[in-house]
C-alpha positions in Angstrom: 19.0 31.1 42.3 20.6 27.7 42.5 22.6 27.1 39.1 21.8 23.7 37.4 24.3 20.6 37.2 26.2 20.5 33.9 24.6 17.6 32.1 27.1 14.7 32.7 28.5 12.8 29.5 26.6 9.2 29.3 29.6 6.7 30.2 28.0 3.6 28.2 26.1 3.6 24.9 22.4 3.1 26.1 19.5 1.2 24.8 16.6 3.5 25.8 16.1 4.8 22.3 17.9 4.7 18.6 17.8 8.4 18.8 20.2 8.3 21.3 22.9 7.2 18.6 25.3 9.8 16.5 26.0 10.6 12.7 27.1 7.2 11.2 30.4 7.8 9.1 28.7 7.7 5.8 26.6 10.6 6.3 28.5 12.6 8.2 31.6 12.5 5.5 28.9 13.3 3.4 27.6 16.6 4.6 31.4 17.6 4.9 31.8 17.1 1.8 28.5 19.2 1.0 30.3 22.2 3.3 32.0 24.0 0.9 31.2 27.4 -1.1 27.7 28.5 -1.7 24.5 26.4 -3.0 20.8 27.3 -3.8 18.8 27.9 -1.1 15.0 25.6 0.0 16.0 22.8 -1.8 16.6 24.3 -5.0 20.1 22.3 -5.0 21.9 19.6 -6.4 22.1 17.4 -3.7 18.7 17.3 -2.8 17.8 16.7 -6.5 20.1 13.9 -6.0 18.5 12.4 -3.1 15.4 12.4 -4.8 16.1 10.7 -7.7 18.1 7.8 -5.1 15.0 7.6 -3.5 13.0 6.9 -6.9 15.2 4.6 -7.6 15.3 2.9 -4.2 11.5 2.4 -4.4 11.8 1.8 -8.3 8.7 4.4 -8.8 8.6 8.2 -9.9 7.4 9.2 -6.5 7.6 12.6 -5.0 9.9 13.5 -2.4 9.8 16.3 0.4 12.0 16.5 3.6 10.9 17.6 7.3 12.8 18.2 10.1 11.7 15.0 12.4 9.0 12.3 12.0 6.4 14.2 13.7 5.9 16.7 11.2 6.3 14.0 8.3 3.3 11.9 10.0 1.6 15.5 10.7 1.7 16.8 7.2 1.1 13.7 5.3 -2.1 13.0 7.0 -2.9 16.6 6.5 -2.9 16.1 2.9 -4.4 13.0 3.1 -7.2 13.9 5.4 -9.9 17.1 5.4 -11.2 18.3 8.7 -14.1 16.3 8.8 -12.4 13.2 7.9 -10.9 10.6 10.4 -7.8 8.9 10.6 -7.2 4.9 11.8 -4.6 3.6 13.7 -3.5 1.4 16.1 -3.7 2.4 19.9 0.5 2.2 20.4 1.2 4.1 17.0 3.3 7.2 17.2 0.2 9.1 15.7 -1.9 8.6 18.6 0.8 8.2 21.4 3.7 10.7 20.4 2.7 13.6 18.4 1.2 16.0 21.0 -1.9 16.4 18.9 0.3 17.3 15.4 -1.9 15.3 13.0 -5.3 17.0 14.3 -3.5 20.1 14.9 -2.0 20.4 11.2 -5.3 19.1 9.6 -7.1 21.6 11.5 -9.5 18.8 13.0 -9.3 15.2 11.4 -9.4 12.8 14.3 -7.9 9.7 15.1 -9.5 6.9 15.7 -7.5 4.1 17.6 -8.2 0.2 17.6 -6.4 -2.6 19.3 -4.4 -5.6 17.7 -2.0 -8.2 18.6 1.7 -7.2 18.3 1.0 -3.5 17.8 -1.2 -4.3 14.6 -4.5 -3.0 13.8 -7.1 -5.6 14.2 -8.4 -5.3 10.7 -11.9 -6.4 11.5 -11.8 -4.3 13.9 -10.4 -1.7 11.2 -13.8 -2.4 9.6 -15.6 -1.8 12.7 -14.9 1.3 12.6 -15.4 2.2 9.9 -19.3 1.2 9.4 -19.7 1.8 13.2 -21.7 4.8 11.6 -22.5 6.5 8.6 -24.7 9.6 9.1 -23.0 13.0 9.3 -22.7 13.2 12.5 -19.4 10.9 12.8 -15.9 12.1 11.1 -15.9 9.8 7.7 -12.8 7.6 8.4 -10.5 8.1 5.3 -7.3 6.7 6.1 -5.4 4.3 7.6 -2.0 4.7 9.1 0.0 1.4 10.1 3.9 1.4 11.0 6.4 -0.4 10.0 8.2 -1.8 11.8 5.6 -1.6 14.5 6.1 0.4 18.0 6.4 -3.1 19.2 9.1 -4.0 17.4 7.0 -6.6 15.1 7.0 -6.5 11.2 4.3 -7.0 8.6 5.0 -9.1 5.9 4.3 -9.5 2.6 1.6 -11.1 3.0 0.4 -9.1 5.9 0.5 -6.2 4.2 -1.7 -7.9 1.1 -4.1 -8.7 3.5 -4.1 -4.4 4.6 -3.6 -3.0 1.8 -7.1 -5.0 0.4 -9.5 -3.9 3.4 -7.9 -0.3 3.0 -8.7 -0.4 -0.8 -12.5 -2.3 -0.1 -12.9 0.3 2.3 -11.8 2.8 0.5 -9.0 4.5 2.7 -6.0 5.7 1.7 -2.8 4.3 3.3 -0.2 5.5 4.9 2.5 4.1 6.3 4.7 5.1 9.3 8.3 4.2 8.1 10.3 5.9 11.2 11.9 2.4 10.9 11.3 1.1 7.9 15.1 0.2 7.3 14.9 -2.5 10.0 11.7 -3.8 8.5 13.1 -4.3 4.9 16.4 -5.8 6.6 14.0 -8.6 8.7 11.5 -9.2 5.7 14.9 -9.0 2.8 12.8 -7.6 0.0 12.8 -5.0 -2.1 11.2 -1.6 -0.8 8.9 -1.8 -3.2 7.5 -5.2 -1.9 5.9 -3.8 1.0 5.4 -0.1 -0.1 3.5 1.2 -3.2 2.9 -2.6 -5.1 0.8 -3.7 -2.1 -1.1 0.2 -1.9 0.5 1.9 0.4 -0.1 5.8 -1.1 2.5 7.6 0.8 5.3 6.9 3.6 7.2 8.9 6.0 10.7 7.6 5.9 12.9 7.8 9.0 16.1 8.0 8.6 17.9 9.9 11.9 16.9 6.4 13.8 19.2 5.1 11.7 22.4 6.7 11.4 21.0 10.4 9.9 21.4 13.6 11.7 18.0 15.0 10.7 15.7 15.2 8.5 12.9 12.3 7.4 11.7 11.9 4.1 7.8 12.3 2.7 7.2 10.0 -0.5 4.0 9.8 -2.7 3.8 7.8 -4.4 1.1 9.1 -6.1 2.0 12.3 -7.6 -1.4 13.9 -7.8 -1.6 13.2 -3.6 1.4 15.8 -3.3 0.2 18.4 -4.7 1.0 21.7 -2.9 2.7 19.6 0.1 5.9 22.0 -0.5 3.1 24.4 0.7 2.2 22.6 3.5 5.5 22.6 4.5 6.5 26.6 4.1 3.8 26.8 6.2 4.7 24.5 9.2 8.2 26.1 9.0 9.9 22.6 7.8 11.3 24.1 4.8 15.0 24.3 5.6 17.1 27.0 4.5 19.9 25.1 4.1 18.5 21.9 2.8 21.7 20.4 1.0 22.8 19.3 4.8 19.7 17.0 5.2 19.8 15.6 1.4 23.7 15.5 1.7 23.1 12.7 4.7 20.8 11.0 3.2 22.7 10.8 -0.3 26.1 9.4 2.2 23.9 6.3 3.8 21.9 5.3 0.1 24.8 5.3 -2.1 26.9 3.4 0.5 24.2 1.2 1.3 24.8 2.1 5.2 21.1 2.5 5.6 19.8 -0.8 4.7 23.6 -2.2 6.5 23.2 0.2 9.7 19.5 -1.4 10.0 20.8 -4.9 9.7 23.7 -4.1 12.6 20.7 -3.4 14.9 18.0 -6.1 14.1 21.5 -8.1 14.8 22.4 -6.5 17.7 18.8 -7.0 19.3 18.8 -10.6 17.9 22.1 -11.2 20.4 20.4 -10.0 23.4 17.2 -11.6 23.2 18.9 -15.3 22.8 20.5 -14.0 26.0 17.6 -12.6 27.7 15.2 -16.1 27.1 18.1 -17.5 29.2 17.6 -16.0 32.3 15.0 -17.1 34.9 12.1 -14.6 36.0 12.4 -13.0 32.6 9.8 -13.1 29.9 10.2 -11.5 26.3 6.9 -9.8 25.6 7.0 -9.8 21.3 8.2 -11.2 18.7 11.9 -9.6 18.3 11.6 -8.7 14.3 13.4 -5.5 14.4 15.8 -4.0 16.4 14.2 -3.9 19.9 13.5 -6.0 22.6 10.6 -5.8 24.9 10.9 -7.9 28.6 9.0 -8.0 31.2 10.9 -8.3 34.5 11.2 -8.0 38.3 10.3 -4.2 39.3 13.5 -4.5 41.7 15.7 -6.0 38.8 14.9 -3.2 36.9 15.5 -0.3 39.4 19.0 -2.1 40.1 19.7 -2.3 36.5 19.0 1.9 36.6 21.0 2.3 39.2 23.8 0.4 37.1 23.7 3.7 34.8 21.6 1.2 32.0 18.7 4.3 30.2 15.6 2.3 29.0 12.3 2.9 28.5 9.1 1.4 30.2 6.8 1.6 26.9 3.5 3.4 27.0 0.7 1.4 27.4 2.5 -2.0 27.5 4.7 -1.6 30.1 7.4 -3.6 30.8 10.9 -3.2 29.4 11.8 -1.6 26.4 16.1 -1.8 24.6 16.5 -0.8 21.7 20.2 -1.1 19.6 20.9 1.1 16.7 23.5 1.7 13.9 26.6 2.2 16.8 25.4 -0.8 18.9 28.6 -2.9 20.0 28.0 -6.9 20.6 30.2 -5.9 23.5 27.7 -3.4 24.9 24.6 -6.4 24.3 26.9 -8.7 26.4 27.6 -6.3 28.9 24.0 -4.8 29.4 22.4 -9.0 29.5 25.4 -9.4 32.0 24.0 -6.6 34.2 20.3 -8.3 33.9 21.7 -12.1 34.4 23.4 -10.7 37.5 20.6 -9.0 39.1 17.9 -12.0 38.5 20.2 -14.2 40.5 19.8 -11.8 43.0 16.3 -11.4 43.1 
């Protein structure tokens, strides 16, 4: 038997995904610092009490607060709670629940389905939200009971304050509980500069799944309801799906390092930057068209097949986004204006030669 190539170390930082980046310092000095002698086990600890109570107070509201291992189980679960079998999920046709979680939310609700609508800028049209919803009413159809957006979008848009308003008041009309994708909410709140609050529980959002190893964490995203009542038995739920970690200090001591710091809301305003940079660079060059509105921290462009098989061939890792297509770079926390320059450099280069 032939014995695999060693994985070779990447000689650039990339743009295909913000889970490429490392441990930002913050969090990282952090769990050191937790690495010492012996704590309570599951979360019975004092540094994930602390993280809790940072997280109350970074959403100003007594929510409750669980930890999972990635976003896929925090989506999963939450919707589990949120959803009986029979019930039905909405969400837009490019959201993580539908694209991303190899059948998690249906497979951890035992049955709730999703049911995907279209949208401009990787929003759910909300008349068609509504749509949907009364399409049918006899038994025969899973009553819809939720509706999931994300923020920022898969698209790399943002809802606003406003936008969410206008949401959070069909979900309510409609009577759907809503939940909120936050696997990037830091870059959101760092485009819209408002409180967490502002676009969280005071427009009706019931519960969010907070991301934070997109954004500098090493693992671990956070569940918040903000709702009490809606959590109840989710530690359950989570025993159960084997995200209750053992040694739970090391994902609270990581997020305790970025809050306190204030590297989570700074990391996410490094990368909106950083993706700000290129795209001013990008809607310079010829035979290039940006796709979105840049609101976050990725760009989407769609270019010459050939430009971007050269630009592979350059050693650049990006992503061709499902369902979109095109071009997809995304910066992160460790993002360098020097890497932007050099990767738009790369582009500029090849388009000439097209």
């Amino acid at each position: 038997m032939s014995q695999l190539p060693s994985p070779q170390p990447l000689a650039k930082r990339q743009f295909a995904s913000d889970n490429y980046s490392g441990i930002c310092p913050e969090a990282f000095e952090a769990i050191r610092q937790a690495n010492h002698g012996h704590a309570p086990a599951y979360g019975e600890d004092e540094w994930t009490r602390k993280v809790c109570d940072l997280l109350r107070e970074f959403f100003e509201k007594d929510c409750e607060v669980f930890f999972t291992i990635n976003g896929t189980a925090a989506n999963a679960l939450a919707v589990a709670t949120l959803c009986k079998p029979y019930h039905s999920i909405i969400c837009h046709e490019t959201s993580h629940l539908e694209t991303d979680e190899c059948g998690a939310p249906e497979f951890f609700s035992n049955g709730t389905k999703i049911l995907v609508v279209g949208g401009q800028e990787g929003k759910p049209d909300l008349e068609a939200v509504e749509r949907t919803v009364k399409r049918r009413s006899d038994i025969h159809y899973p009553k819809p009971r939720a509706l999931s957006i994300t923020q920022a979008t898969e698209l790399g848009t943002v809802y606003s304050t406003e936008e969410m308003g206008r949401v959070a008041e069909l979900a309510d009309r409609l009577d759907l509980t809503l939940h909120m994708d936050g696997a990037r909410l830091g870059n959101a709140l760092a485009s819209l500069d408002v409180a967490p609050k502002e676009v969280t529980w005071k427009v009706g959002v019931e519960v969010v799944c907070l991301g934070g190893v997109k954004n500098g964490l090493e693992i671990g995203d956070a569940v918040v309801f903000f709702d009490r009542e809606r959590a109840a038995e989710f530690d359950y739920r989570c025993k159960q799906a084997g995200q209750l970690c053992s040694k739970m200090r090391f994902i609270a001591a990581g997020w305790i390092g970025v809050l306190e710091s204030g590297a989570w809301l700074r990391n996410a305003r490094h990368a909106n930057a950083c993706a700000e940079r290129l795209e001013k660079q990008l809607r310079t060059i010829p035979g290039l068209r940006i796709m979105f509105p840049r609101q976050a921290n990725s760009v989407f462009v769609e270019m010459d097949p050939r430009v971007a098989a050269a630009l592979a061939e350059r050693g650049w890792i990006f992503y061709s986004f499902i369902g979109v297509g095109g071009a997809r770079f995304m910066c992160s926390w460790d993002t360098t204006y020097e890497d932007v320059d050099a990767l738009a450099g790369d582009i500029r280069a090849l388009a000439e030669r097209a």
